[in-house]
DOLONU-297228 format. One record per residue (C-alpha): z, x negated, y negated; residue in three letters. Coordinates in pm, whole numbers. Example, Ala and Ser with C-alpha at 12.3 -4.5 7.8 and 13.67 -1.06 7.14 Angstrom:
! DOLONU-297228
up  east  north  aa
780  -1230  450  Ala
714  -1367  106  Ser
***
This chain:
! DOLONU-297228
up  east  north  aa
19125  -5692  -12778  Unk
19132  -6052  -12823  Unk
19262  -6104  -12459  Unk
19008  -5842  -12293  Unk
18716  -6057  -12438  Unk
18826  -6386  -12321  Unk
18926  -6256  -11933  Unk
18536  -6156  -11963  Unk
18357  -6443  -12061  Unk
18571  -6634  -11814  Unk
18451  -6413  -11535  Unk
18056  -6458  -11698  Unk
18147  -6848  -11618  Unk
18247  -6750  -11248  Unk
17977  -6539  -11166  Unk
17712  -6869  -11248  Unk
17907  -7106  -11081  Unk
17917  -6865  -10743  Unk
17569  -6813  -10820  Unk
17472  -7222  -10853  Unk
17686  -7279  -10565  Unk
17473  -6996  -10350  Unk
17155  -7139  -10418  Unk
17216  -7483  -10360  Unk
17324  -7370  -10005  Unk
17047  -7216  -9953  Unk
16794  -7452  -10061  Unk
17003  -7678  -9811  Unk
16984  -7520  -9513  Unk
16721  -7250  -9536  Unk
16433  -7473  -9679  Unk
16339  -7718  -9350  Unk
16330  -7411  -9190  Unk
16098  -7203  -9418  Unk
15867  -7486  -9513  Unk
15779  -7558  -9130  Unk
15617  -7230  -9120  Unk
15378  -7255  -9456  Unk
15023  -7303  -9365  Unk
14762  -7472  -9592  Unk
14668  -7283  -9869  Unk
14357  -7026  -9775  Unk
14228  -7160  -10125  Unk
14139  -7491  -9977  Unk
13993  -7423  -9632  Unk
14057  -7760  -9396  Unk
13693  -7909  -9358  Unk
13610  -7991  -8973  Unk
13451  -8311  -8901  Unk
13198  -8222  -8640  Unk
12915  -8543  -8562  Unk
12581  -8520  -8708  Unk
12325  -8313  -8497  Unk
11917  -8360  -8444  Unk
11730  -8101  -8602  Unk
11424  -7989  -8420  Unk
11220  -7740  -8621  Unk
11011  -7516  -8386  Unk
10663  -7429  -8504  Unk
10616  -7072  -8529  Unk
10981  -7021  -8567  Unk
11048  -6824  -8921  Unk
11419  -6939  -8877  Unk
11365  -7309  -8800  Unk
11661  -7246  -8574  Unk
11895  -7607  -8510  Unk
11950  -7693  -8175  Unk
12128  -7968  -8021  Unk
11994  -8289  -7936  Unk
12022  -8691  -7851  Unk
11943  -8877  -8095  Unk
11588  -8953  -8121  Unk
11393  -9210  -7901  Unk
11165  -9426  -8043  Unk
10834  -9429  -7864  Unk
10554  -9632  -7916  Unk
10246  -9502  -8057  Unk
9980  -9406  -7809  Unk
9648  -9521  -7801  Unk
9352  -9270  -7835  Unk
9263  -9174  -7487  Unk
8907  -9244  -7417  Unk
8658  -8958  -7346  Unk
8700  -8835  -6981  Unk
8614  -8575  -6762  Unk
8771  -8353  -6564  Unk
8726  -8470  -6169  Unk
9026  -8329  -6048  Unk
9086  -8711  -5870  Unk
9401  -8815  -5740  Unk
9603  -9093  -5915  Unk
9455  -9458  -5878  Unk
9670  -9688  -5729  Unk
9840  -9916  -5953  Unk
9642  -10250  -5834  Unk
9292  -10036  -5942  Unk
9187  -9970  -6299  Unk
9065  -9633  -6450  Unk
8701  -9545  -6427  Unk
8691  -9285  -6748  Unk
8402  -9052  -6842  Unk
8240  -9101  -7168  Unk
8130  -8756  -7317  Unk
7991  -8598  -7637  Unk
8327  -8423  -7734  Unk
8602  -8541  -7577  Unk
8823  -8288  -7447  Unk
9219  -8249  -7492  Unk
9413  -8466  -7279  Unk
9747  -8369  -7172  Unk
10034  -8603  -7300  Unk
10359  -8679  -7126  Unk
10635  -8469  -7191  Unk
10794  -8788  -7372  Unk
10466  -8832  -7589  Unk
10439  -8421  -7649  Unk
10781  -8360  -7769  Unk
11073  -8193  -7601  Unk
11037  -7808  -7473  Unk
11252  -7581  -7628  Unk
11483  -7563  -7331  Unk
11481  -7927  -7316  Unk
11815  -8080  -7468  Unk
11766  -8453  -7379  Unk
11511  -8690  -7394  Unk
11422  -8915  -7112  Unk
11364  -9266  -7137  Unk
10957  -9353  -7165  Unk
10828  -9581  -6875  Unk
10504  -9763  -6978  Unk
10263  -9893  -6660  Unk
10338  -10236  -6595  Unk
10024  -10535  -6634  Unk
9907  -10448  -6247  Unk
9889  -10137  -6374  Unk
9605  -10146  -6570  Unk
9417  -10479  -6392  Unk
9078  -10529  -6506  Unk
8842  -10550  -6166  Unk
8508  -10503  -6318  Unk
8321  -10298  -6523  Unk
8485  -10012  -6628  Unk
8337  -9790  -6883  Unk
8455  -9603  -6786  Unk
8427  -9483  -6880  Unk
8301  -9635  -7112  Unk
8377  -9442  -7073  Unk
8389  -9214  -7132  Unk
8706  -8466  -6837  Unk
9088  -8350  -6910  Unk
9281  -8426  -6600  Unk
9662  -8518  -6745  Unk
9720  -8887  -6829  Unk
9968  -8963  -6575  Unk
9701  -8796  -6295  Unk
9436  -9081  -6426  Unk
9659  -9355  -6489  Unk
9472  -9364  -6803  Unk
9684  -9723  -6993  Unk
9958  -9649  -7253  Unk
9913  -9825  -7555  Unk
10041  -10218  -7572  Unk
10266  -10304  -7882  Unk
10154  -10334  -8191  Unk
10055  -10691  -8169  Unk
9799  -10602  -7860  Unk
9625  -10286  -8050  Unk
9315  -10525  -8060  Unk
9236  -10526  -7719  Unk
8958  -10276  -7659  Unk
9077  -10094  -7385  Unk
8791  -9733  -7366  Unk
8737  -9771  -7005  Unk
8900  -10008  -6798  Unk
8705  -10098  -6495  Unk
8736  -9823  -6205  Unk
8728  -9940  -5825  Unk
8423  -9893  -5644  Unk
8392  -9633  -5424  Unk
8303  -9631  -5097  Unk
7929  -9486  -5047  Unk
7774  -9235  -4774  Unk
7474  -9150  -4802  Unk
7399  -8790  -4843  Unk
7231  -8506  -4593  Unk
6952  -8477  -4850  Unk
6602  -8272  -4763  Unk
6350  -8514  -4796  Unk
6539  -8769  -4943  Unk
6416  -9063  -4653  Unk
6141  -9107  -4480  Unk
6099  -9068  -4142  Unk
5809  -9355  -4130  Unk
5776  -9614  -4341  Unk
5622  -9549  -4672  Unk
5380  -9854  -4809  Unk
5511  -9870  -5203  Unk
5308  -10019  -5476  Unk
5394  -10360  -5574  Unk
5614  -10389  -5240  Unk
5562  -10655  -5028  Unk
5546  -10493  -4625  Unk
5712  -10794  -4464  Unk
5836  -11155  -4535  Unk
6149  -11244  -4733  Unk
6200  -11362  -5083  Unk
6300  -11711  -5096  Unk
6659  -11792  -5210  Unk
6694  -11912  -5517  Unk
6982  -12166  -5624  Unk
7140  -12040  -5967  Unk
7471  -12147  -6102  Unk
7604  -11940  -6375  Unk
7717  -12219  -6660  Unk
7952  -12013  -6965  Unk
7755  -12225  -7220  Unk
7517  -12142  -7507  Unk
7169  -12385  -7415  Unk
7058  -12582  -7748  Unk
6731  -12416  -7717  Unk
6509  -12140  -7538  Unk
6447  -12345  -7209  Unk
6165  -12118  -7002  Unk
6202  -12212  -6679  Unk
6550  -12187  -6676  Unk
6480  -11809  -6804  Unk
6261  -11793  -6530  Unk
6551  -11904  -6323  Unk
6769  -11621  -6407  Unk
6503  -11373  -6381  Unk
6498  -11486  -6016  Unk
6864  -11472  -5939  Unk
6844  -11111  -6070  Unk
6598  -11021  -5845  Unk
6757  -11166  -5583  Unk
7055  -10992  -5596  Unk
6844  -10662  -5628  Unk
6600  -10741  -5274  Unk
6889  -10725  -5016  Unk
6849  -10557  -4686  Unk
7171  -10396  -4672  Unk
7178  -10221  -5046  Unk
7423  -9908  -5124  Unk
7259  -9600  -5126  Unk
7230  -9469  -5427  Unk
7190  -9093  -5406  Unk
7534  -8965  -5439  Unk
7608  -9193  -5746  Unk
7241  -9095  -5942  Unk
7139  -8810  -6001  Unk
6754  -8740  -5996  Unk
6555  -8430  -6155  Unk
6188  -8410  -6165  Unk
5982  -8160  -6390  Unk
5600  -8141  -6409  Unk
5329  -8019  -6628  Unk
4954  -7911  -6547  Unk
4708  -7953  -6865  Unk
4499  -7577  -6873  Unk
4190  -7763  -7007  Unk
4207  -8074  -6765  Unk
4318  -7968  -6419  Unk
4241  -8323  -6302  Unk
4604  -8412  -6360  Unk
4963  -8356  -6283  Unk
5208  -8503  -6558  Unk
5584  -8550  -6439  Unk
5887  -8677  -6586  Unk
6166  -8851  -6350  Unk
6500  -8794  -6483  Unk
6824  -9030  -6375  Unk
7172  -8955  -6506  Unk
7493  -9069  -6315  Unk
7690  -8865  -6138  Unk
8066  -8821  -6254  Unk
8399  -8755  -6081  Unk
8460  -8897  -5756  Unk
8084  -8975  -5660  Unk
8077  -9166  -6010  Unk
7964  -9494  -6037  Unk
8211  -9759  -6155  Unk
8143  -9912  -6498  Unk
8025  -10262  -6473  Unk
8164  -10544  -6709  Unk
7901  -10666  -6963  Unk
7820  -10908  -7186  Unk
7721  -10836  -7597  Unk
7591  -11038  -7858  Unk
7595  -10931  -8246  Unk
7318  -11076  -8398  Unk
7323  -11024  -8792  Unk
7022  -11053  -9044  Unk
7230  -11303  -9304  Unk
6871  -11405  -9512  Unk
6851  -11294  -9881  Unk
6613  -10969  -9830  Unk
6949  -10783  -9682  Unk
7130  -10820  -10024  Unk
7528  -10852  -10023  Unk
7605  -10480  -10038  Unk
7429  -10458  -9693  Unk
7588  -10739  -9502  Unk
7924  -10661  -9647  Unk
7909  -10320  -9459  Unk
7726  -10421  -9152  Unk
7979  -10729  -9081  Unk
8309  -10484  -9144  Unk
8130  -10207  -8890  Unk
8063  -10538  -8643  Unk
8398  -10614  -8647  Unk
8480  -10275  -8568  Unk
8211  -10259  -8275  Unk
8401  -10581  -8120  Unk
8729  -10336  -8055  Unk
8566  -10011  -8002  Unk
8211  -10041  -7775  Unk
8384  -10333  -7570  Unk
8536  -10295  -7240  Unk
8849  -10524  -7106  Unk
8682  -10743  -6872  Unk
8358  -10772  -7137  Unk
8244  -11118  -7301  Unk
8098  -11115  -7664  Unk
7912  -11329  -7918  Unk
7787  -11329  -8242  Unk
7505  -11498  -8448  Unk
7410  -11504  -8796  Unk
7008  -11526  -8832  Unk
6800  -11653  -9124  Unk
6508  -11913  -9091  Unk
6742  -12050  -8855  Unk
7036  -11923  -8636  Unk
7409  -12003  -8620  Unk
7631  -11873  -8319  Unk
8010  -11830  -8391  Unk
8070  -11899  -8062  Unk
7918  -12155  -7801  Unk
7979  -11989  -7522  Unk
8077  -11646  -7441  Unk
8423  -11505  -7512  Unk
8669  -11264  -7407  Unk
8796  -10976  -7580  Unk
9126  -11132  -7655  Unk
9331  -11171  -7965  Unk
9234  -11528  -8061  Unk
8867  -11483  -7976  Unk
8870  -11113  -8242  Unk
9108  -11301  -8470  Unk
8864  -11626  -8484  Unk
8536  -11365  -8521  Unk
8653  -11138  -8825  Unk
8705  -11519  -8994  Unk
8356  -11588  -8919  Unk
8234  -11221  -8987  Unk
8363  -11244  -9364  Unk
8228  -11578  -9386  Unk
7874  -11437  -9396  Unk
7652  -11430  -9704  Unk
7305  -11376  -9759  Unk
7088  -11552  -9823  Unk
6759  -11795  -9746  Unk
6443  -11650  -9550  Unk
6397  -11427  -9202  Unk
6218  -11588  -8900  Unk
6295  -11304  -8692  Unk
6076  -11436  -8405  Unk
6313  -11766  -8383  Unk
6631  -11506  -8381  Unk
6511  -11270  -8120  Unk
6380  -11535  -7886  Unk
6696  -11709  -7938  Unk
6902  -11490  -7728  Unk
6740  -11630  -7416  Unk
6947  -11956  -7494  Unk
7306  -11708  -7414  Unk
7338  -11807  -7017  Unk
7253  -11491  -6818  Unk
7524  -11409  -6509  Unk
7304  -11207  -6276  Unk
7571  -10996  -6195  Unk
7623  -10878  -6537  Unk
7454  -10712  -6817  Unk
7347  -10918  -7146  Unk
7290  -10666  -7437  Unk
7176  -10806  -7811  Unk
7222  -10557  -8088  Unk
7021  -10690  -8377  Unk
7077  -10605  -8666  Unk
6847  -10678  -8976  Unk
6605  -10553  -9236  Unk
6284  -10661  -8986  Unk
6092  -10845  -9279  Unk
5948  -11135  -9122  Unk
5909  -11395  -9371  Unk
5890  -11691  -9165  Unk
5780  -11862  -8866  Unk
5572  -11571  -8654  Unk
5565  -11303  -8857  Unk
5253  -11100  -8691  Unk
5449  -10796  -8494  Unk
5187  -10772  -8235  Unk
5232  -11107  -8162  Unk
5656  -11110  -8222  Unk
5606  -10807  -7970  Unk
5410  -10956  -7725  Unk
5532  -11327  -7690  Unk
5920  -11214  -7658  Unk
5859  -10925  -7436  Unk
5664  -11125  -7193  Unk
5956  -11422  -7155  Unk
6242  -11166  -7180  Unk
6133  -10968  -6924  Unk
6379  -10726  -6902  Unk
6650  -10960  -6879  Unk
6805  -10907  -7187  Unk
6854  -10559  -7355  Unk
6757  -10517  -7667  Unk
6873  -10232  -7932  Unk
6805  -10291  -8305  Unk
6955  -10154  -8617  Unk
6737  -10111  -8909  Unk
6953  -10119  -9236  Unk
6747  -9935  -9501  Unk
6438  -9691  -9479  Unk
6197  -9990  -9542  Unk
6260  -10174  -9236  Unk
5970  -10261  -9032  Unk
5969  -9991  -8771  Unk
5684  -10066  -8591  Unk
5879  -10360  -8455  Unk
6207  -10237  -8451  Unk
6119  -9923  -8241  Unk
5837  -10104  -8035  Unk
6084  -10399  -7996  Unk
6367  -10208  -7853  Unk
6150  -9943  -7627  Unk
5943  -10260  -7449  Unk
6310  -10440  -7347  Unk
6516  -10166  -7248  Unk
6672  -10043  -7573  Unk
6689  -9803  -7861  Unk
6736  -9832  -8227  Unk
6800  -9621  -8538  Unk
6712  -9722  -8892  Unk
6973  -9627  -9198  Unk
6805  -9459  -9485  Unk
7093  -9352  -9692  Unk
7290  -9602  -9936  Unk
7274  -9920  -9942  Unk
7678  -9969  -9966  Unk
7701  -9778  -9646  Unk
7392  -9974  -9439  Unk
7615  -9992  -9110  Unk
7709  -9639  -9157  Unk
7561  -9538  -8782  Unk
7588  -9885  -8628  Unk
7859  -9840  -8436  Unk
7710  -9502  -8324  Unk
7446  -9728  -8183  Unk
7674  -9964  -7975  Unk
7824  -9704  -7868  Unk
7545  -9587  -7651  Unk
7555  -9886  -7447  Unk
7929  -9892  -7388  Unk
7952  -9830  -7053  Unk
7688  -9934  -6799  Unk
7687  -9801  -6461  Unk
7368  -9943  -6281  Unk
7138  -10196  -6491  Unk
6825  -10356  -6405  Unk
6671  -10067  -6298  Unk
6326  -10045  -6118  Unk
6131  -9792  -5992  Unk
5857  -9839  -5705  Unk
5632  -9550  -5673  Unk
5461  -9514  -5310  Unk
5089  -9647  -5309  Unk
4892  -9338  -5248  Unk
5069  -9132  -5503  Unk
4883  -9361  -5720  Unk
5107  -9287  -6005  Unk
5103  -9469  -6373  Unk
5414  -9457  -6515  Unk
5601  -9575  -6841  Unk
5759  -9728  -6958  Unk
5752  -10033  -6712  Unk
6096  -10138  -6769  Unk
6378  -9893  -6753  Unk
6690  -9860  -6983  Unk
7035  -9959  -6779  Unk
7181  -9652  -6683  Unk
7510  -9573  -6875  Unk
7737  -9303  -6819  Unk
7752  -8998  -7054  Unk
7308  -9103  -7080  Unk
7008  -8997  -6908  Unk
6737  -9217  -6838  Unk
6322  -9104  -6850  Unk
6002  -9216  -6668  Unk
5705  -9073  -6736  Unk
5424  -9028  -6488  Unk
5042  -8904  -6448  Unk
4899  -8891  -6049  Unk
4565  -8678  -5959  Unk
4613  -8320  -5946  Unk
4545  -8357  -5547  Unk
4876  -8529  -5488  Unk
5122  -8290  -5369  Unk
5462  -8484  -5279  Unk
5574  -8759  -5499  Unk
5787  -9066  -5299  Unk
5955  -9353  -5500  Unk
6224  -9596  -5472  Unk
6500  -9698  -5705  Unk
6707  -10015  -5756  Unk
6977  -10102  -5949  Unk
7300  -10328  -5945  Unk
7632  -10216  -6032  Unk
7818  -10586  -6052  Unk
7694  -10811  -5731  Unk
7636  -10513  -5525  Unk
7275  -10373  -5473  Unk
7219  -9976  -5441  Unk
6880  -9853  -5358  Unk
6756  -9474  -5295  Unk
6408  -9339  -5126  Unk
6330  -8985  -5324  Unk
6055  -8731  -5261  Unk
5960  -8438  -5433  Unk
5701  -8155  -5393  Unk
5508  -8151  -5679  Unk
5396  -7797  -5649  Unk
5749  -7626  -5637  Unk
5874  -7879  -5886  Unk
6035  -7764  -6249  Unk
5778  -7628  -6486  Unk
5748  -7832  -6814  Unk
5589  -7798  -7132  Unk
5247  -7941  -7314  Unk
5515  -8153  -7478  Unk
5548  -8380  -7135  Unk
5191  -8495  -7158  Unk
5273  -8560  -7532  Unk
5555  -8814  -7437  Unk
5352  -8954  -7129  Unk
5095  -9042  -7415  Unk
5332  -9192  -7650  Unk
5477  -9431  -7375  Unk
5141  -9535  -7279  Unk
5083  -9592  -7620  Unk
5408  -9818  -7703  Unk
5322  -10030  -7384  Unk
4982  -10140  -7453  Unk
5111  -10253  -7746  Unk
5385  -10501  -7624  Unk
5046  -10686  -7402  Unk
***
């Protein structure tokens, strides 16, 4: 019994050690070869490192669906394209600049691809090329517009936006090369005799006058130099070999017979440019900003009109346009002596003297609008003097018959004048007499006084972009036509410009010349229309022929 126990627990002994000895073979030579098979644990999926992908969210896409992309570009910011219209025109060579349409609403204007965004299909993004400097060279007066029509961007070489640091420089309508003129196959549009015109001389020429253009601002209102200028202008209009005009104005006529006086036949001439590729190119100009600083404005007034001016300087200014500013009270201050270009420096130096301004002291608003005479005039350019001001004339001349008389008989038409009332109380007689006698507008404010410039730029914007200036129209002696008013607005694109007429019911065909410079160059057109087939008009033509009449005789 005792034996029998002992043989088995020796045995128990065995059986361990056999089994020890088993598994420590094993684990010796069967576990390189099992662990080279085991996997990681499907607990702990591996993670995949994959690089970080541009997301482009598609609008109108309820899945916002990723799709692969460069990283991406940075482009710089565009500048607003200026109003244009659609002309269909080929690209402009690179050593031109842009003549751009100005227009009530300005239409979309197709971007670049690289300013649009990427198409769906598209996976990279090219690199942007902006126009180099001779790109967008400034050759004259552009206005384009100015401005100023939805061909693409890259069809009208219309400028990319400069960096950051250039935003200032007004760029609306870059000056577009002139085209070249043919006149028209146009039913009575000349004469095939000569045709004796009022106020014409028949023969003889003009004699030359000597003028010198001098970029300085005279120390005081010198007549005959004005006299001077007045004569150069001319000069340049009375040249035997003018342009013709016809396929770059456009010229309506519409006519009105009073049922209880058949005596007369009332007519209004319209002008209005033409646009696309028989447009006129937008000529460079020169503005002044003249600013009513005396103590009837207030300081709520002046502190909106100066931050709209300095506005107007980068907004109703062309590249290739000069500009100026003066502060008025009983006396006048220029910031400037001389006229400056829209640069960085000469907008920089202006806002300084812009916030400068306070009111104060009394208005001699005589002295102030006669003192734009002293800005030199180039004949070949535009001067236009947006005054703005309260029109109380406190000092020196301040009878508006007179005011209206003595300026508008110097000026002359040689300066353009537009005026700005800033509150309902402004003198309006001479603010709207004013500007109508000197080939201008105005507007007068009437809401709050905080927001006096609130339309001011509105205003400047209207003569942005001149196309033909110094206008005059010559009606042929025996049509024996009175018109008004006797000096004509410039013509501007995007604007129409009105004469109204009265000749005896007897005359049946109505013959005038026009005149007008674009820059240096002279255009001239002979028109004739039939009275009796022309455009019906209303009893309100006679009303307007009145009311011109009336604002004229009161400029003598």
């Amino acid at each position: 019994m005792t034996k029998n126990s002992s043989d088995h627990g020796d045995l128990i002994v065995l059986a361990i050690v056999v089994s020890l000895a088993l598994h420590a073979a094993m684990m010796f030579f069967a576990a390189p070869q099992v662990m080279s098979h085991v996997g990681v644990s499907s607990k702990e999926p591996k993670r995949m490192h994959r690089p970080p992908m541009a997301v482009k969210r598609f609008e109108g896409d309820p899945f916002r669906e990723r799709v692969k992309t460069e990283p991406k570009v940075d482009v710089p910011a565009p500048r607003e394209a200026p109003m244009v219209e659609q002309t269909g025109a080929s690209p402009a060579p690179a050593s031109e600049t842009v003549n751009m349409e100005v227009a009530s609403v300005a239409p979309a204007v197709a971007l670049p691809e690289i300013l649009a965004g990427p198409s769906e299909a598209a996976m990279e993004l090219p690199k942007p090329s902006l126009p180099t400097a001779n790109a967008i060279q400034d050759t004259g007066f552009t206005m384009p517009s100015s401005t100023p029509a939805a061909p693409t961007v890259a069809a009208l070489s219309v400028p990319v936006a400069p960096a950051a640091t250039e935003s200032f420089i007004p760029t609306p309508g870059l000056a577009a090369p002139e085209p070249e003129f043919t006149l028209p196959k146009m039913e009575e549009t000349k004469s095939a005799t000569p045709v004796a015109m009022a106020g014409i001389e028949s023969s003889g020429a003009a004699p030359r006058v000597e003028f010198t253009f001098n970029n300085k601002v005279l120390e005081g209102v010198d007549e005959g130099f004005v006299e001077k200028e007045k004569a150069a202008v001319k000069q340049l209009l009375s040249v035997p070999d003018a342009a013709p005009a016809e396929r770059g104005v456009r010229c309506g006529l519409s006519v009105y017979t009073d049922p209880a006086d058949a005596r007369w036949r009332y007519f209004k001439v319209t002008l209005s440019p033409r646009t696309g590729l028989d447009a006129l190119p937008i000529v460079p100009k020169d503005a002044v900003i003249l600013i009513d600083a005396s103590g009837s404005i207030g300081k709520d007034r002046i502190r909106s009109c100066r931050e709209v001016a300095k506005s107007i300087l980068r907004s109703c200014l062309n590249s290739g346009d000069r500009f100026n500013l003066v502060a008025f009270r009983n006396s006048f201050e220029y910031a400037f002596q001389e006229w400056r270009e829209c640069d960085a420096p000469s907008f920089e130096a202006a806002d300084r003297w812009l916030s400068g301004l306070t009111a104060h002291g009394r208005t001699d608003v005589f002295s102030v609008i006669r003192s734009v005479l002293t800005l030199p005039r180039d004949p070949a350019r535009p001067v236009i003097a947006l005054v703005v001001t309260d029109g109380d004339a406190n000092a020196g001349v301040s009878d508006t018959a007179e005011i209206l008389s003595r300026f508008t008989k110097l000026n002359d038409g040689l300066i353009s004048v537009y005026m700005y009332g800033v509150k309902k109380e402004a003198n309006r007689e001479l603010i709207e007499l004013l500007t109508r006698g000197n080939r201008g507008e105005s507007f007068i404010h009437s809401g709050l006084r905080l927001q006096a410039g609130k339309n001011l730029e509105e205003l400047a914007m209207a003569f942005r972009d001149p196309v033909l200036t110094d206008l005059r129209v010559v009606f042929a002696a025996d049509t024996a036509a009175e018109t008004y008013p006797r000096l004509l607005k410039n013509l501007y694109k995007g604007h129409t410009v009105e004469l109204y007429g009265r000749c005896p019911a007897s005359v049946k065909k109505l013959v005038f010349t026009l005149q007008g410079l674009s820059g240096k160059k002279a255009f001239e057109a002979l028109y004739q229309f039939n009275l009796v087939t022309a455009d019906a008009a209303g009893p309100s033509l006679r009303t307007a022929w009145l009311d011109s009449r009336s604002v004229e005789k009161s400029l003598k």
